[in-house]
C-alpha beads as a LAMMPS data file, in Angstrom:
LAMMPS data file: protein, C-alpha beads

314 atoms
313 bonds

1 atom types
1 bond types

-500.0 500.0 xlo xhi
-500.0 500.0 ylo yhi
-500.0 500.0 zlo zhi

Masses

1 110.0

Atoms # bond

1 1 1 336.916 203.918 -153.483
2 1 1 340.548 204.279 -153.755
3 1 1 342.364 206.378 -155.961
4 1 1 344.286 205.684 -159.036
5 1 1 347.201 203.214 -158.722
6 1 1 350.557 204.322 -158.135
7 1 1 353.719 202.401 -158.074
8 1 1 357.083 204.026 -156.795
9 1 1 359.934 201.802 -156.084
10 1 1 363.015 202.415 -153.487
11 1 1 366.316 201.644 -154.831
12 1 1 366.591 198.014 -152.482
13 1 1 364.924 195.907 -155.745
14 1 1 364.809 197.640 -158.840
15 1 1 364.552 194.457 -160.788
16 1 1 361.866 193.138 -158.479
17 1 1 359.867 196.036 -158.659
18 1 1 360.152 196.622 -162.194
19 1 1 358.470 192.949 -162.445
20 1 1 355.609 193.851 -160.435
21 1 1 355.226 197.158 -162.629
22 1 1 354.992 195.045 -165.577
23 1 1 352.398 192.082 -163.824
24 1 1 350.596 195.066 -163.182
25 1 1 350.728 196.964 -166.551
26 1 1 351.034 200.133 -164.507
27 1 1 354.486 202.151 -164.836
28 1 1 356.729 202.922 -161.762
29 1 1 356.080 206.025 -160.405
30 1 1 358.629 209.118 -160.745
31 1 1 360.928 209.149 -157.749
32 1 1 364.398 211.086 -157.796
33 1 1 366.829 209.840 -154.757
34 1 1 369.962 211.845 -153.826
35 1 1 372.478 210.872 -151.298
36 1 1 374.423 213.700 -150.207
37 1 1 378.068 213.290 -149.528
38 1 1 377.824 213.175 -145.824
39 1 1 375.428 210.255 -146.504
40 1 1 372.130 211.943 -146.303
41 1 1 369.206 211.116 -148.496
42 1 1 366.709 213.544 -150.226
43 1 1 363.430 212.330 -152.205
44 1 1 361.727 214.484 -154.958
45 1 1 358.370 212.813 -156.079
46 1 1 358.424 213.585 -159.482
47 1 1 354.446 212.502 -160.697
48 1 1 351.136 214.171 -159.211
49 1 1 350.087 211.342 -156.148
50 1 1 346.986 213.735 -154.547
51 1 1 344.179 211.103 -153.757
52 1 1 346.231 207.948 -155.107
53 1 1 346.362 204.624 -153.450
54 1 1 350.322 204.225 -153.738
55 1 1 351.996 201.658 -152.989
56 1 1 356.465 201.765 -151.894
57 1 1 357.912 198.576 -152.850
58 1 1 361.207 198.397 -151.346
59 1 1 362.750 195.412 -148.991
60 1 1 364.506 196.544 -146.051
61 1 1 367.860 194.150 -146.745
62 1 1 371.889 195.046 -147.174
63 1 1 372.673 198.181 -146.096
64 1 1 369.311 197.577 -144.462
65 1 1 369.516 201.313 -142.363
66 1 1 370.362 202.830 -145.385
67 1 1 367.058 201.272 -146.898
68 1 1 365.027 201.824 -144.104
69 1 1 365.830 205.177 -143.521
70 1 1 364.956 205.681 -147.582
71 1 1 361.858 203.895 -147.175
72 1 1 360.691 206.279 -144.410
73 1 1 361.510 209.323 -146.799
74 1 1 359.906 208.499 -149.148
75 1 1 356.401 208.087 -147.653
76 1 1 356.637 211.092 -145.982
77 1 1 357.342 212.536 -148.836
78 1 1 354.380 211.033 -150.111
79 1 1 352.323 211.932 -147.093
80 1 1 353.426 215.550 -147.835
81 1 1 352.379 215.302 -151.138
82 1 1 348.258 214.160 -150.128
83 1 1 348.962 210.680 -151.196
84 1 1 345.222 208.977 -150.324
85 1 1 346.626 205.847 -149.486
86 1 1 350.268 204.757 -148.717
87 1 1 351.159 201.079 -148.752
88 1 1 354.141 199.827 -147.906
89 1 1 355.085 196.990 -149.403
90 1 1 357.891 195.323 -148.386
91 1 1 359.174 191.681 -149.833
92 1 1 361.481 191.544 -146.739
93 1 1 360.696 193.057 -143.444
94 1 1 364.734 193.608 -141.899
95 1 1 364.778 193.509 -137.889
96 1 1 362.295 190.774 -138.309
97 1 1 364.368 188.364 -136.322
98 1 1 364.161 190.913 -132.891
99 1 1 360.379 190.561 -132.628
100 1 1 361.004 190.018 -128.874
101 1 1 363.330 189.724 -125.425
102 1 1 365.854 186.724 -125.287
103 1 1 367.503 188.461 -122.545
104 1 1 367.479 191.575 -120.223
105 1 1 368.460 195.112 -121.650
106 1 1 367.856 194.531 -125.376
107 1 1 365.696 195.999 -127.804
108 1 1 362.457 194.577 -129.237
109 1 1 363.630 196.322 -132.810
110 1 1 360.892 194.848 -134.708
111 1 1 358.471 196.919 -132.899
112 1 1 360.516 200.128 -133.445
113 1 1 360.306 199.791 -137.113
114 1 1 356.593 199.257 -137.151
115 1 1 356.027 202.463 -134.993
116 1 1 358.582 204.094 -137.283
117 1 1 356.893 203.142 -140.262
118 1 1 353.767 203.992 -139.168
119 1 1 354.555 207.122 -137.520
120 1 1 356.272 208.343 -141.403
121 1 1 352.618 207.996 -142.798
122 1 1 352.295 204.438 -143.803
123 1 1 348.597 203.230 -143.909
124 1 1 349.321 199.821 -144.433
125 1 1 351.793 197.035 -144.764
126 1 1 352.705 194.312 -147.561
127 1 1 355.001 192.149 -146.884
128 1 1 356.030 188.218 -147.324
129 1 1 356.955 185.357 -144.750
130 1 1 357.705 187.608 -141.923
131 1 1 360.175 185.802 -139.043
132 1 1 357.541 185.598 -136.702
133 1 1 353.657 185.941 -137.501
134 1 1 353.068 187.556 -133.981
135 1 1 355.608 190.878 -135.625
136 1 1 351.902 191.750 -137.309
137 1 1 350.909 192.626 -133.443
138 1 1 353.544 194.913 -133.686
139 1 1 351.289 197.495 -136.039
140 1 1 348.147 199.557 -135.558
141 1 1 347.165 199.810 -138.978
142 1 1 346.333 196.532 -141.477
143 1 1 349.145 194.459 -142.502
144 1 1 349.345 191.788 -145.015
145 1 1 352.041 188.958 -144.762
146 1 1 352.026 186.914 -148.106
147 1 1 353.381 183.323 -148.454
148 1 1 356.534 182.232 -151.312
149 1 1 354.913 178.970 -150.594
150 1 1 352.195 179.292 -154.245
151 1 1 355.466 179.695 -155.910
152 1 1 357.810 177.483 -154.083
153 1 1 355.353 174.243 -154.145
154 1 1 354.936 173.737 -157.630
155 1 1 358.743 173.686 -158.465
156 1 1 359.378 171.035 -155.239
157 1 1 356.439 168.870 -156.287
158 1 1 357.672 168.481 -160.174
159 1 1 361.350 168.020 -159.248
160 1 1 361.223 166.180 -156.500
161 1 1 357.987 164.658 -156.401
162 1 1 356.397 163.770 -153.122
163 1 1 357.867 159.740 -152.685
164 1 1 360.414 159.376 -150.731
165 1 1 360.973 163.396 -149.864
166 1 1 361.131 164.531 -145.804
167 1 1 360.096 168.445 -144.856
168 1 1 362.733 169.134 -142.113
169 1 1 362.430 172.070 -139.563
170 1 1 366.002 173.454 -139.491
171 1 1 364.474 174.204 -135.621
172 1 1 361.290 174.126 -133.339
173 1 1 360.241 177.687 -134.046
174 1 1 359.837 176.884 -138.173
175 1 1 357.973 173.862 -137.760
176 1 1 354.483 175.427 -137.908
177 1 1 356.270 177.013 -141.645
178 1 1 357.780 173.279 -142.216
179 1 1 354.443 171.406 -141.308
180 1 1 352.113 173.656 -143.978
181 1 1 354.569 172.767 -146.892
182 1 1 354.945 168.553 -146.095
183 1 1 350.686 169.086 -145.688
184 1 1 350.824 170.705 -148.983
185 1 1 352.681 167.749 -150.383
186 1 1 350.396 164.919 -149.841
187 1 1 351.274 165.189 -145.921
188 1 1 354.670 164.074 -146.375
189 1 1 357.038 162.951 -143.385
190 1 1 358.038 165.816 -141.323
191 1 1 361.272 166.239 -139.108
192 1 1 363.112 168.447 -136.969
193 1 1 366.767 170.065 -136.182
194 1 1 366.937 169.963 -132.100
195 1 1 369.449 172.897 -132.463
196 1 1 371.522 174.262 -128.980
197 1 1 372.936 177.874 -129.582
198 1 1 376.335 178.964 -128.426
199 1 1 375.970 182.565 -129.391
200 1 1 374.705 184.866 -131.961
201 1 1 375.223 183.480 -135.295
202 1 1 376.482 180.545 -133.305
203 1 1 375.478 176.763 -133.467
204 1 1 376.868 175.008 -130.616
205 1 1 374.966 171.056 -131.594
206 1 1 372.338 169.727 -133.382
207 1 1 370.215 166.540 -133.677
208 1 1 367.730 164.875 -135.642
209 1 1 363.836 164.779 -134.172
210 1 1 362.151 162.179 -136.728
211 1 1 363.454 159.404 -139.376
212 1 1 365.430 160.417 -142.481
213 1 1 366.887 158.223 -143.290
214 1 1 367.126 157.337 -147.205
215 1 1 364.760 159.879 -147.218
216 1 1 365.219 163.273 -150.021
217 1 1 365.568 165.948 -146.891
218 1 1 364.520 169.341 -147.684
219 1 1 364.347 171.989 -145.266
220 1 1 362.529 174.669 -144.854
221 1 1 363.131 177.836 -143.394
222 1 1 362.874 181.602 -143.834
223 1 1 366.006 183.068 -144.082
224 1 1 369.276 182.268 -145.385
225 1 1 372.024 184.481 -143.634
226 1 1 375.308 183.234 -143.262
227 1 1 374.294 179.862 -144.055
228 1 1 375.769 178.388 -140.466
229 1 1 372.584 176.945 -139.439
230 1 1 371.357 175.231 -142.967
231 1 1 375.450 173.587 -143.443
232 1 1 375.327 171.992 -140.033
233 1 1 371.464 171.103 -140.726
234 1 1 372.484 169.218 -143.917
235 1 1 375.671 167.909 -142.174
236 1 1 373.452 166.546 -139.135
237 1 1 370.431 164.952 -141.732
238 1 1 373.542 163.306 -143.651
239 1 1 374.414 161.539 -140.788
240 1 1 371.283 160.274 -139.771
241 1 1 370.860 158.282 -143.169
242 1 1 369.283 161.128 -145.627
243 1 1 369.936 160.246 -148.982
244 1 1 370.097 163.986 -150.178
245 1 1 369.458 167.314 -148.697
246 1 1 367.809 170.051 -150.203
247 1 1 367.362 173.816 -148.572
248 1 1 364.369 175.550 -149.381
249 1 1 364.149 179.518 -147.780
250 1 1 362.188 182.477 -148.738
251 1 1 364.843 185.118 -148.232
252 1 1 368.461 185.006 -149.493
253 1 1 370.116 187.612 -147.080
254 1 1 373.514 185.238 -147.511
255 1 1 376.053 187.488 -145.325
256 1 1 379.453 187.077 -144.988
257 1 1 380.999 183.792 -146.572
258 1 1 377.562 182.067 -146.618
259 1 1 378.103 181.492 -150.026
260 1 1 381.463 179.663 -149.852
261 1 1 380.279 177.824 -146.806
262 1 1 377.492 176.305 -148.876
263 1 1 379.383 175.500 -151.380
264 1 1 381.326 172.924 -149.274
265 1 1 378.090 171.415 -147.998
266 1 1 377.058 168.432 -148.845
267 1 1 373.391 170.662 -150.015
268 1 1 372.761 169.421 -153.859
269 1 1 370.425 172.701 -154.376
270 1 1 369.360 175.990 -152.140
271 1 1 365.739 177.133 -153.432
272 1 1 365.447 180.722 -152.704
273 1 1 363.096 183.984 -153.992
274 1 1 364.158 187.545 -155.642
275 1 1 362.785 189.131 -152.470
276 1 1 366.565 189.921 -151.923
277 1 1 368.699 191.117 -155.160
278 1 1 371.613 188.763 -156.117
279 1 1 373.016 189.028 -159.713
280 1 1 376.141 186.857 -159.146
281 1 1 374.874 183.540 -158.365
282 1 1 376.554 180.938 -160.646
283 1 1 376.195 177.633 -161.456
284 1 1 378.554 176.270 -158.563
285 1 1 376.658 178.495 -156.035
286 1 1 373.628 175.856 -156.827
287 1 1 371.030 178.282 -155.557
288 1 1 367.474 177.974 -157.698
289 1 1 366.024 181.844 -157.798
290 1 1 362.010 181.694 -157.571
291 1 1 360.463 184.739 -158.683
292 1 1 357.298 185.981 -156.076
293 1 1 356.798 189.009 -158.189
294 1 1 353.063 187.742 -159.495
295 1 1 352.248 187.132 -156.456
296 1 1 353.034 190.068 -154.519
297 1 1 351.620 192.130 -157.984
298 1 1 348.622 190.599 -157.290
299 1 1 348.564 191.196 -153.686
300 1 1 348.549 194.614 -154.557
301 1 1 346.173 194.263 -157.236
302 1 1 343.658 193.069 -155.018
303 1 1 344.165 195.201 -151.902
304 1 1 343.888 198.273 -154.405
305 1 1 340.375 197.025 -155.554
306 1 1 339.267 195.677 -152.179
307 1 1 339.204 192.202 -152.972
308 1 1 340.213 189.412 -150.529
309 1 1 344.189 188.949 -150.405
310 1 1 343.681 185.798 -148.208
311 1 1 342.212 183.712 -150.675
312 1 1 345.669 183.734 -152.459
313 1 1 346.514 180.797 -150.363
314 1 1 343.101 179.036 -149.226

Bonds

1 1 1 2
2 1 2 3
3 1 3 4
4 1 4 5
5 1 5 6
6 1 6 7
7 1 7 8
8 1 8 9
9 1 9 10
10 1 10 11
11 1 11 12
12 1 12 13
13 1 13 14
14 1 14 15
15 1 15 16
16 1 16 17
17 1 17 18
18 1 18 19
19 1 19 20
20 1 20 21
21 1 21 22
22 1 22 23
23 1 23 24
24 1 24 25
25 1 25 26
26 1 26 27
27 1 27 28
28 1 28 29
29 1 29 30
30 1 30 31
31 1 31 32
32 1 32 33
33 1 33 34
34 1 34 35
35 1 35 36
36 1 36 37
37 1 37 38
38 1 38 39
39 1 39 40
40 1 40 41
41 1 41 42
42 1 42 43
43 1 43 44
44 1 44 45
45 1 45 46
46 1 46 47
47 1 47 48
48 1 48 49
49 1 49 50
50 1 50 51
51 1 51 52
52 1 52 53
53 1 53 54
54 1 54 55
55 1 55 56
56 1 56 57
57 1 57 58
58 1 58 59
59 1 59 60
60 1 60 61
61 1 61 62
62 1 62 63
63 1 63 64
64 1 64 65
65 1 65 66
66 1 66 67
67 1 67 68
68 1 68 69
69 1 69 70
70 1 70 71
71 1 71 72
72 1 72 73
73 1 73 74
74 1 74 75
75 1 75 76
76 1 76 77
77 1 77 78
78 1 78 79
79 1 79 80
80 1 80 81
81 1 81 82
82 1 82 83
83 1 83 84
84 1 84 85
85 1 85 86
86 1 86 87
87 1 87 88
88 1 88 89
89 1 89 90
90 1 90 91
91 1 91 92
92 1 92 93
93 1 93 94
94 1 94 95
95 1 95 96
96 1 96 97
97 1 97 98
98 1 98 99
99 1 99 100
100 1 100 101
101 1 101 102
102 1 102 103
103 1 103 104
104 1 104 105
105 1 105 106
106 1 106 107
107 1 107 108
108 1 108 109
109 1 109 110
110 1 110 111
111 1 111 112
112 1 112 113
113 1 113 114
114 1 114 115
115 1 115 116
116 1 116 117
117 1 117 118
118 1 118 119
119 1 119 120
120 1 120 121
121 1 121 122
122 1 122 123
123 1 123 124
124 1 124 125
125 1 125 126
126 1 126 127
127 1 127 128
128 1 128 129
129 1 129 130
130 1 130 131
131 1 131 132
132 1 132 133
133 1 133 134
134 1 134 135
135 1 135 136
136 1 136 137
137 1 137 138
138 1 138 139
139 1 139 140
140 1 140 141
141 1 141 142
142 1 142 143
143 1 143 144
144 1 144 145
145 1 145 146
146 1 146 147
147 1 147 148
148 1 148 149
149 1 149 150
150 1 150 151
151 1 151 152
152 1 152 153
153 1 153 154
154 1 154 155
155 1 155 156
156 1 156 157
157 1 157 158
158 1 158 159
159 1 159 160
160 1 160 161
161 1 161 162
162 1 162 163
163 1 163 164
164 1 164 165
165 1 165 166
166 1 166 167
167 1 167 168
168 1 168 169
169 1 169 170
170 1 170 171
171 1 171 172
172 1 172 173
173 1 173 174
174 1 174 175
175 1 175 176
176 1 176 177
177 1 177 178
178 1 178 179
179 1 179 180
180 1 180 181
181 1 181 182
182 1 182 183
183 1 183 184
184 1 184 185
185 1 185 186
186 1 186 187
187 1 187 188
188 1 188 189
189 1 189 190
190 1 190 191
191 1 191 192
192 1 192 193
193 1 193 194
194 1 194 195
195 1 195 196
196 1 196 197
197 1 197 198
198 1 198 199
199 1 199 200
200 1 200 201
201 1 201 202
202 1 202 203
203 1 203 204
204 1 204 205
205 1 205 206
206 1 206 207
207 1 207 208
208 1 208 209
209 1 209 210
210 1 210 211
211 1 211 212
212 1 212 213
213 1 213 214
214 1 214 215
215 1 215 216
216 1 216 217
217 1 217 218
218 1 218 219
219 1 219 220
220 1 220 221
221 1 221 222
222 1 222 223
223 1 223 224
224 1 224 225
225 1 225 226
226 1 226 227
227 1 227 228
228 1 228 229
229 1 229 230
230 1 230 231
231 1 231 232
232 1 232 233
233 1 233 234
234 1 234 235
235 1 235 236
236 1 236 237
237 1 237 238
238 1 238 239
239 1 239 240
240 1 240 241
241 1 241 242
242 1 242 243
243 1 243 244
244 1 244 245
245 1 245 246
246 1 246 247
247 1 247 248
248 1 248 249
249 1 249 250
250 1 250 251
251 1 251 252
252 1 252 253
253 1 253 254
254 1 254 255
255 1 255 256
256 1 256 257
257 1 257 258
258 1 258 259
259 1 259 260
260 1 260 261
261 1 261 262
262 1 262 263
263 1 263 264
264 1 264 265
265 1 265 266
266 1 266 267
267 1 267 268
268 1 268 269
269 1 269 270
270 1 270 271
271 1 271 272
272 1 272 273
273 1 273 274
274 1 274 275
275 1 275 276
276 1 276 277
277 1 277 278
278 1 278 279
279 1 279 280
280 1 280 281
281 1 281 282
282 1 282 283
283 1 283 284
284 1 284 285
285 1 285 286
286 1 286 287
287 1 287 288
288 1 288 289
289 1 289 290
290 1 290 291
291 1 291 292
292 1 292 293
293 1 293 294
294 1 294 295
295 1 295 296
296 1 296 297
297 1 297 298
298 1 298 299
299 1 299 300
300 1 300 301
301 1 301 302
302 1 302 303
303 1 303 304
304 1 304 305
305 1 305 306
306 1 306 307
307 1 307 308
308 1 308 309
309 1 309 310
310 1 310 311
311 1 311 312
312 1 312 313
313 1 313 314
């Protein structure tokens, strides 16, 4: 049997994590982070963890090396310490999106991260809608990729209802992700954004695979990042006859001007989850925040007592 439960928290998600603590009615472990001034960090554990199944919550996002590298501290720190068990739990998994070799001479960083995370003293991994399912390849040790879609669903049935409403594929590789939320929604329609590149960040054309038109478009994807990709999505289903387009996407990375440039879309609403902190969001921003703090609480709930995580989504 495990040990007693232990909570610490890295300083990506404080609000998050505090919401798990609380789902959990455990308090967040003791943890004192310096940063020194030549940008160094130092961890102090500051609660006995000998024995404990302890889990890091902390999302690898903006500075995302800076969060990392924290990350990594602190479970060795807590491998140091004769933690029994050291989860790492992780609402968003950075360097997710170089899970593999689009051209010579480049790094397959997703893999580095999973031998570094292993090779700090992580036993296991938590972590939610990862870029590409085959990144769980990428570890030796168990990992466990949880879904936003128990908490996203609900909210698109009862606002948009499931008459009239398209699931759209922003591109080929999310239509497996696009295809399990229109069969969650009495099999609605599906579509797809045919989407040519022109260079990293970079969308040289796009076109409409399926019929939208007068059709409530919402698409689905994983990340938002600098919004490029969902504007000329929307811009492309508009076109094509949708009545109104809706973005729905897990993680709310939202670099650069991605806010601005969403705001002159023609996207009514952008759906997103707290796996990412944003405090500024107002009401012209039209981006919906989703809470997936029960479920990932419970995600650790059950891998603590050795129940089946799985079933969360059967």
């Amino acid at each position: 049997m495990p040990g007693p439960l232990l909570v610490f928290a890295g300083r990506s998600n404080p609000t998050f994590a505090q919401a798990v603590c609380e789902t959990l009615a455990v308090s967040p472990g003791k943890i004192d982070v310096v940063q020194f001034s030549d940008g160094e960090l130092s961890v102090e554990i500051g609660d006995n963890v000998r024995g404990g199944d302890v889990f890091v919550l902390q999302s690898t996002c903006n500075p995302g090396n800076d969060h990392l590298m924290e990350l990594l501290i602190i479970i060795d720190a807590l491998k140091r310490s004769s933690a029994g068990r050291i989860t790492a739990a992780i609402p968003y998994f950075g360097y997710s999106r170089q899970d593999r070799k689009v051209k010579p001479r480049v790094p397959i960083t997703a893999k580095l991260v999973a031998d570094m995370l292993t090779t700090a003293g992580a036993d296991r991994v938590l972590t939610m809608d990862l870029h590409a399912g085959q990144t769980m390849g990428f570890f030796d040790i168990p990992v466990d990729n949880m879904y936003a879609l128990p908490t996203m669903l609900p909210y698109l049935r009862s606002k948009f209802g499931v008459e009239g409403v398209t699931i759209v594929s922003p591109d080929v590789g999310g239509l497996e992700r696009a295809r399990l939320v229109a069969t969650r929604l009495d099999n609605c329609p599906l579509a797809v954004i045919d989407k040519r590149r022109g260079g990293v960040n970079r969308v040289a054309s796009m076109s409409v695979v399926g019929d939208v038109a007068g059709q409530t478009c919402i698409i689905v994807d994983d990340i938002a990042d600098t919004g490029g990709t969902l504007v000329k999505a929307a811009e492309t289903l508009i076109k094509a006859g949708a009545k109104r387009v809706i973005a729905c996407c897990v993680h709310p990375v939202l670099s650069g001007e991605s806010r601005s440039r969403l705001r002159a879309s023609p996207i009514e609403e952008v759906i997103v989850t707290d796996t990412i902190p944003h405090t500024n969001f107002d009401s012209a921003d039209r981006i919906t925040v989703l809470s997936v703090a029960p479920v990932f609480a419970e995600a650790i709930r059950r891998i603590h007592s050795d129940d089946s995580v799985s079933s969360l989504f059967s």
